[in-house]
N, C-alpha and C positions, 0 to 999 in steps of 0.2 A: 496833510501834505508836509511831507517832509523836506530838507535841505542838505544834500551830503554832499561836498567836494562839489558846489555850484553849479549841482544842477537841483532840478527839483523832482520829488517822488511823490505819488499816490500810494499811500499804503492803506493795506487794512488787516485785520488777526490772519496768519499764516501764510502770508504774498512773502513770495519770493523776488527779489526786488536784484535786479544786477544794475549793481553799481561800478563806479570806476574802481580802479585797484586802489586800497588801501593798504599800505607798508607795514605801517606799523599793527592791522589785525591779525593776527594767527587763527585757523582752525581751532572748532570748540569754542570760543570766549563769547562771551556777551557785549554789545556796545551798549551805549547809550546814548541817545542823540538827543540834543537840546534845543537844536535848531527848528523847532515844530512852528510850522507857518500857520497851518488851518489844520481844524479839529471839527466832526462833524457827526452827528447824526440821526437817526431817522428824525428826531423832535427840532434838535437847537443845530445852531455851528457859531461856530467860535472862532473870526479873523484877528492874526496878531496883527500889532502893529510894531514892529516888524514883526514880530516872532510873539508866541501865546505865552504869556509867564507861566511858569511853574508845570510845565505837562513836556514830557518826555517820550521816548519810542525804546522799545528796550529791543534789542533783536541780536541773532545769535548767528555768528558768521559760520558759513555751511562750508564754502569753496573759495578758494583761490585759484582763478584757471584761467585759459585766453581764450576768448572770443571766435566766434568764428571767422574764418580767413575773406578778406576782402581784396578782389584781388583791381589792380589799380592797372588798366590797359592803356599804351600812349600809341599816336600810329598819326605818324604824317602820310601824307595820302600821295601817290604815287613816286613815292623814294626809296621804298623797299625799307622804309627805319622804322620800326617796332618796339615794342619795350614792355615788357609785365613784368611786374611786383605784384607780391603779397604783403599782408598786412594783417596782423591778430594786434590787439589791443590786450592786456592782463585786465581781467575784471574780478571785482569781490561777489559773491551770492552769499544775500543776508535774507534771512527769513524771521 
């Protein structure tokens, strides 16, 4: 379980993981995240407290793209006033 930009992620070898946009990642680079909460498997797990010393997530940013569209509908009822927006968020996919 990882920690990125507060929220928290399950990962494990080759998850693709969408996260919030990160500014400063570019396409192609590698991260590295230190923020490792829980470490686990089939035998032991390993809870930090807060976070697990010394154990890392290395992951490789795929895309920078938006979100799918959300569309946010308002509507008072019998006044004829209506109102739709869209919404995309930017997300990062890290794999």
């Amino acid at each position: 379980v990882v920690r990125l930009g507060g929220t928290q992620y399950k990962v494990t070898i080759d998850d693709v993981v969408v996260a919030e946009y990160l500014s400063d990642a570019r396409v192609g680079e590698t991260l590295e995240l230190d923020d490792v909460l829980l470490v686990g498997s089939a035998t032991a797990t390993v809870v930090g407290r807060p976070t697990v010393p010394d154990a890392r997530v290395v992951c490789a940013v795929e895309e920078q793209t938006k979100d799918a569209k959300v569309v946010v509908f308002k509507k008072r009822r019998r006044q004829n006033s209506r109102r739709r927006n869209g919404h995309r968020r930017k997300v990062t996919l890290l794999r």
